[in-house]
C-alpha positions in Angstrom: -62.9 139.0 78.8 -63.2 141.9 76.9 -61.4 144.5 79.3 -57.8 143.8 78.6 -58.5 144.5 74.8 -60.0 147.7 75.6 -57.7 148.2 78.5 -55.4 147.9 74.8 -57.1 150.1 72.8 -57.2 152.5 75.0 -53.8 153.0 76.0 -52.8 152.9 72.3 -54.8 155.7 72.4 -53.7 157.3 74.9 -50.1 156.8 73.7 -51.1 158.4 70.5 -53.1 161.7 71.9 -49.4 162.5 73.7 -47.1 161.8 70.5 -49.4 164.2 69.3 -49.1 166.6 71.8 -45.5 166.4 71.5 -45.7 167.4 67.7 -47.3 170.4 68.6 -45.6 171.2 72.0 -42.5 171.1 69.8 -43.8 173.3 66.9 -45.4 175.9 69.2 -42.4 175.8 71.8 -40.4 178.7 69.6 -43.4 181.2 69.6 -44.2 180.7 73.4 -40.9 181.7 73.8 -41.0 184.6 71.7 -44.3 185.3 73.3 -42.8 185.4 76.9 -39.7 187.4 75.7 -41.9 189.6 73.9 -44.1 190.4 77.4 -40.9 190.6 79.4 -39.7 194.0 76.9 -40.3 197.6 77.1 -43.1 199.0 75.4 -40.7 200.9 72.4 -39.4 197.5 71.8 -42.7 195.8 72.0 -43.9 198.7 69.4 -41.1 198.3 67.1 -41.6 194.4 67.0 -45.2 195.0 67.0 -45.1 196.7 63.9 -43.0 194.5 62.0 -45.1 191.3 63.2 -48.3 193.1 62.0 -46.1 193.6 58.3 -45.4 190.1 58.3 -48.7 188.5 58.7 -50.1 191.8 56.2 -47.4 190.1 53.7 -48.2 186.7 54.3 -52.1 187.7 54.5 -51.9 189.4 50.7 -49.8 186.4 49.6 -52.7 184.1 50.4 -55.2 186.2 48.3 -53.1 187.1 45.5 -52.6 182.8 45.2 -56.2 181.7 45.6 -58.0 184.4 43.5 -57.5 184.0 40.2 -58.6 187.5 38.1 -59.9 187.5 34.5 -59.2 183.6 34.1 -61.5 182.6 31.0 -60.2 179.5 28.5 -62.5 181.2 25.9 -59.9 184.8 26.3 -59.2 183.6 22.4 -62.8 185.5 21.1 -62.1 188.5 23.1 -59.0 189.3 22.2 -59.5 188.9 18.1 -60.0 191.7 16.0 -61.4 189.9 12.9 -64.6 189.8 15.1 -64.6 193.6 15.1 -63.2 194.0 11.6 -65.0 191.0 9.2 -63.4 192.2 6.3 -59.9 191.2 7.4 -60.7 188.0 8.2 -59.2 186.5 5.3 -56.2 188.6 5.2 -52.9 187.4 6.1 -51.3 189.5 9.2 -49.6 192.6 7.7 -51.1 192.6 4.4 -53.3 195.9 3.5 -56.9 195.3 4.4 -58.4 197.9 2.3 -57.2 195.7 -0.8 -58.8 192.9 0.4 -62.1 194.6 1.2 -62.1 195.7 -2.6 -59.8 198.6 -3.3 -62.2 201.2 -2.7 -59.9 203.9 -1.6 -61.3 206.7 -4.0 -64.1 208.6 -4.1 -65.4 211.0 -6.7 -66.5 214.8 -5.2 -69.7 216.6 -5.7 -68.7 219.4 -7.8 -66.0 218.7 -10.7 -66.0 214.9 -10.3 -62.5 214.9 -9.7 -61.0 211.9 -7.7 -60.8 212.5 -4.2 -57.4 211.8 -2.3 -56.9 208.1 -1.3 -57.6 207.2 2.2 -54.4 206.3 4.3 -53.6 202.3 3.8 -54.3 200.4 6.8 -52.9 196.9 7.0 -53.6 194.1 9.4 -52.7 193.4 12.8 -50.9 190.8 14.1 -53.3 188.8 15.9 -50.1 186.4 17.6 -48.5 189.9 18.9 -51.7 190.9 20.4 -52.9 187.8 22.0 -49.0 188.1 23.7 -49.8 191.4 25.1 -53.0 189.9 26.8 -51.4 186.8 27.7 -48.5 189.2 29.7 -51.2 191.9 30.4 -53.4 189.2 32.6 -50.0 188.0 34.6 -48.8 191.2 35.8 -51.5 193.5 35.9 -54.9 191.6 36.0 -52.9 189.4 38.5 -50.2 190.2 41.0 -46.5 188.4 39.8 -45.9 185.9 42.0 -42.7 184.6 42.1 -40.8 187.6 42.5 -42.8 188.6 46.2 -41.1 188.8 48.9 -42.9 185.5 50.6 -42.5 183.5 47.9 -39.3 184.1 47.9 -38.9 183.8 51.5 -40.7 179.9 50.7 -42.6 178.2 54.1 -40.2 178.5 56.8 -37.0 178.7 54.0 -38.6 175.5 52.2 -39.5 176.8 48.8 -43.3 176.8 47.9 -42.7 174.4 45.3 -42.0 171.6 47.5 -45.3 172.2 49.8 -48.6 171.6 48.4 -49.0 175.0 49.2 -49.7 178.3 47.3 -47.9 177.2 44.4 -50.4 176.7 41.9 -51.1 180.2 40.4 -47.5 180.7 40.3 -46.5 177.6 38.3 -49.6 178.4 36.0 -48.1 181.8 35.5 -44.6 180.5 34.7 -46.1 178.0 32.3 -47.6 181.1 30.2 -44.4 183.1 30.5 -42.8 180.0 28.9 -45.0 180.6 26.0 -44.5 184.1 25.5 -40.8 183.6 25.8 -40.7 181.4 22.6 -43.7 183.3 20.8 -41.5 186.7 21.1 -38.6 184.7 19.9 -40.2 183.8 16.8 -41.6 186.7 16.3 -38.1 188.8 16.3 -35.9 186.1 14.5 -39.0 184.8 11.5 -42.1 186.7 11.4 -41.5 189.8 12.0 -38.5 190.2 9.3 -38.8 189.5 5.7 -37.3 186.2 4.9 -35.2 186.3 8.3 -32.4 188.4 6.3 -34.3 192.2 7.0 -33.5 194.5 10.1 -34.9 193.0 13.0 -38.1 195.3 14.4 -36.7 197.1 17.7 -40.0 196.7 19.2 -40.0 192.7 18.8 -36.6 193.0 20.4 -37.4 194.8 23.4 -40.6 192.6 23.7 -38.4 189.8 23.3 -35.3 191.0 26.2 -38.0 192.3 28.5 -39.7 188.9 29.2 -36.2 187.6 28.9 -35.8 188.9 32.5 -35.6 186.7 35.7 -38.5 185.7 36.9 -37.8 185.7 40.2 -36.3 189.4 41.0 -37.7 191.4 43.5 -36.2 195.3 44.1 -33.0 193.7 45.5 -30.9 190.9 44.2 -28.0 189.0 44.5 -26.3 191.8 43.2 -27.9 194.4 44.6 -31.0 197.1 43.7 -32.7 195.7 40.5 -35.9 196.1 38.5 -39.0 193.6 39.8 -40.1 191.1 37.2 -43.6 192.8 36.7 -42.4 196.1 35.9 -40.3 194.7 33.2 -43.0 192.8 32.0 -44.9 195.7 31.1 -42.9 197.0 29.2 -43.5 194.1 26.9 -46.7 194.8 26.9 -46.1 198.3 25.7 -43.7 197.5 22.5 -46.0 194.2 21.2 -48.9 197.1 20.9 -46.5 199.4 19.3 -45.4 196.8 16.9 -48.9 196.4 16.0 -49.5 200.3 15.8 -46.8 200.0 13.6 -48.4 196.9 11.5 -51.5 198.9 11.1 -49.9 201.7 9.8 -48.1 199.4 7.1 -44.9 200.4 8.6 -43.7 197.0 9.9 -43.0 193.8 8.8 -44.9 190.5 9.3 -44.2 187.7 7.0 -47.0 185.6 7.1 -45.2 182.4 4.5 -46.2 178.7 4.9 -42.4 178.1 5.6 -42.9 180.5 8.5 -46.3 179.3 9.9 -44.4 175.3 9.8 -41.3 176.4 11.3 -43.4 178.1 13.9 -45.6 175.1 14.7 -42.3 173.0 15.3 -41.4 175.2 17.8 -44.7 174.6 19.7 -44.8 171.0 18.9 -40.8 170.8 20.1 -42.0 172.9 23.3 -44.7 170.9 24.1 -43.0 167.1 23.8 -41.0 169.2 26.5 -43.1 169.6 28.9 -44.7 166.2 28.4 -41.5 164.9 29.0 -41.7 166.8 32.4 -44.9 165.2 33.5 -43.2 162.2 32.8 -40.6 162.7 34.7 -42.7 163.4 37.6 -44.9 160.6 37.3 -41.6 157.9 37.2 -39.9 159.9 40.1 -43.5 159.4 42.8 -46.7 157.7 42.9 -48.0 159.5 46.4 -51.3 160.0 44.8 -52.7 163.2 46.4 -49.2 163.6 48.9 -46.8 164.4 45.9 -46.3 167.8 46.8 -44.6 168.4 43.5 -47.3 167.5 41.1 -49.7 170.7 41.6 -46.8 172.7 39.8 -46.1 170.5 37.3 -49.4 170.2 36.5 -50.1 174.1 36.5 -47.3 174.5 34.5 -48.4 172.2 32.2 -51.9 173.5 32.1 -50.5 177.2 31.9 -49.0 176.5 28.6 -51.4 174.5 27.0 -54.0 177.9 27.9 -51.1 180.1 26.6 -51.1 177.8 23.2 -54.8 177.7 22.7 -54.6 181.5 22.6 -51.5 182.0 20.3 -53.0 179.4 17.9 -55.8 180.7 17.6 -54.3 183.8 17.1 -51.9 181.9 14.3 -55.0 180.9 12.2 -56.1 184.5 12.3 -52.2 185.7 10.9 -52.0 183.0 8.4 -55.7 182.7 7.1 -54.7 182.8 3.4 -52.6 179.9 3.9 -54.6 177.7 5.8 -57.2 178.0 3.6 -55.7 177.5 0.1 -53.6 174.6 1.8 -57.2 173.1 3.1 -56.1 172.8 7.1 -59.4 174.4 8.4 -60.8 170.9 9.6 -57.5 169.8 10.9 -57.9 173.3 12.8 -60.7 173.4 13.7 -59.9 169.4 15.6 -56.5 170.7 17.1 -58.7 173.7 18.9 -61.7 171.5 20.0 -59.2 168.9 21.5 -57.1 171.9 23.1 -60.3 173.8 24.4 -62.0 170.4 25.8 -58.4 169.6 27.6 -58.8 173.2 29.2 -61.7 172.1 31.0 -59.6 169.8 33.3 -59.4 171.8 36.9 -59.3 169.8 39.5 -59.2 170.8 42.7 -56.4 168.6 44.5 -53.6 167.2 42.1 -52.9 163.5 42.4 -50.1 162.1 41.4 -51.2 157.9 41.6 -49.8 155.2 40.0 -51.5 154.8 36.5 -52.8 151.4 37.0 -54.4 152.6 40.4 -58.2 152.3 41.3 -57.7 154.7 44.0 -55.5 157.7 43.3 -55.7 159.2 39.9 -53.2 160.4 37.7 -53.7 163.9 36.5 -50.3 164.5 35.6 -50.7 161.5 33.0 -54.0 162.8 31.5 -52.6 166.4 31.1 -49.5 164.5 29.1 -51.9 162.5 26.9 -53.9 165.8 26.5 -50.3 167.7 25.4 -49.6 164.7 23.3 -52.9 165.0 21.2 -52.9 168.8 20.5 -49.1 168.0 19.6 -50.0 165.0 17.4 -52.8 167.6 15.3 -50.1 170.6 14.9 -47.4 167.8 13.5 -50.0 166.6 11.3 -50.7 169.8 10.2 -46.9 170.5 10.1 -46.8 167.7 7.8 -49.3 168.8 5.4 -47.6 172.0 5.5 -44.2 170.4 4.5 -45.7 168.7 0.9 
């Protein structure tokens, strides 16, 4: 009784090992036939083909390293990057400000002999934490880490289907682009409000070079559209290069930083507006699938998501640093000391496979809604801070 079912089963079986087989026949078919014409050349040819075959897979091959290892990645970068840890007696100084004032004014000294007043050490001012944490943001995506969306493959996408719609090696490169979106509005601000005196002075050339160097396309590699151009990274850099000359420049009290509570709330808009972006994104995402752990567009929304909100934890922590005066006399230290808890906690969200699930489902998560609530709260604390700013 029991043979025609497995007489069934079996056959379905059996019809399913060669619909298989035909999957495969089909997607190994065009390099059997390369293989065969490749057999059937001279050995020059073979050489030639050889050698660009082994280039290939040596592109491919550093493509898949550069995407899975991910150098210097620390969500605590903030306390290595801050000078106030070095220099205590600038900790209460508002970016740009002269520290030896602050430290109290002892710039004289009397000498051995006639008791005469020495000459007055050189002023020294402070740093601006925001511009430096900027260069280390940009520092750790193009030299700690290899730029990845102007390579060659990821250009070149899997098989002409861009990386961003495959659940493949897209991650570090959306987490990169999410940080560059940050920088791109930090260097913004910097030029047109805090580094100018009451947005009417000259603009600092060194902000403005920043601010058109990471301006540039993110995606060009040595040739474009329009011919030979520069590759992203080595733009980048030189971003790098005129954020720590602005701040060589701060130091020496030659530059401008104007460290006002107008400033600091405008700023903190601009995050807040950038952020309700992004959230809007997820959301976006999460209306347009519910494939759980098959949406092969959620990893890079995600990334992106999470790129920025690593990008922000950095920049304001750098902003309490810059604006210290202020945030104490205007009592915000425990409403920023929350925001930066609730930002550091939501950093330590790294899952390993993105899902993408309907929110009411048992089964499939949704990390793309937790990473929007996790936006939503940091952006909650900087418009209540915003608003205290604003009485």
């Amino acid at each position: 009784m029991l043979d025609p079912i497995v007489n069934f089963v079996t056959r379905i079986f059996h019809w399913i090992g060669r619909g298989i087989g035909f999957v495969i026949g089909i997607i190994l078919w065009p390099f059997m036939w390369l293989g065969r014409w490749y057999m059937q050349r001279g050995w020059i040819l073979r050489g030639i083909v050889g050698l660009i075959v082994l280039w290939i897979i040596g592109l491919y091959g550093y493509f898949f390293y550069v995407t899975q290892f991910w150098n210097d990645f620390d969500p605590d970068y903030p306390t290595r990057t801050s000078q106030d840890a070095v220099a205590p007696q600038a900790a209460n100084v508002l970016a740009g400000d002269p520290i030896s004032a602050a430290a109290g004014g002892q710039g004289t000294a009397s000498n051995d002999t006639g008791g005469a007043t020495a000459q007055a050490a050189p002023q020294s001012c402070k740093r601006s934490e925001i511009a430096a944490v900027s260069a280390f943001l940009v520092d750790f995506n193009v030299n700690q880490n290899a730029w990845i969306s102007s390579m060659l493959v990821s250009k070149l996408g899997f098989f002409g289907v861009p990386w961003r719609n495959t659940p493949f090696f897209d991650n570090k490169a959306a987490f990169q682009l999410g940080i560059n979106q940050v920088m791109r509005r930090t260097t913004t601000e910097l030029v047109d409000t805090l580094g100018r005196t009451r947005g009417t002075s000259r603009i600092d050339q060194n902000l403005q070079d920043a601010r058109t160097a990471l301006a540039w396309d993110e995606t060009a590699w040595y040739i474009g559209l329009r011919g030979p151009t520069r590759p992203t990274p080595s733009v980048y850099r030189e971003a790098i290069g005129r954020l720590n000359a602005f701040n060589v420049s701060l130091e020496k009290c030659q530059a401008t930083f104007d460290a006002r509570a107008d400033n600091l709330l405008q700023f903190l808009d601009r995050i807040a507006g950038d952020m309700g972006s992004t959230t809007d994104i997820l959301r976006g995402q999460i209306d347009a699938s519910d494939a759980g752990w098959f949406d092969p567009r959620a990893d890079d929304r995600f990334w992106f998501a999470y790129g920025q909100l690593y990008a922000y934890y950095g920049i304001l922590q750098a902003t309490r640093f810059d604006f210290s005066g202020i945030i104490r006399e205007r009592n915000l230290t425990a409403l920023w000391d929350t925001m930066q808890t609730q930002m550091r906690d939501a950093l330590n969200m790294q899952p390993w496979i993105i899902s993408n699930g309907n929110e009411s489902s048992f089964i499939f998560p949704s990390h793309l809604a937790t990473m929007g609530f996790n936006l939503l709260r940091a952006r909650s604390q900087i418009v209540e801070i915003r608003s205290v700013l604003d009485r």
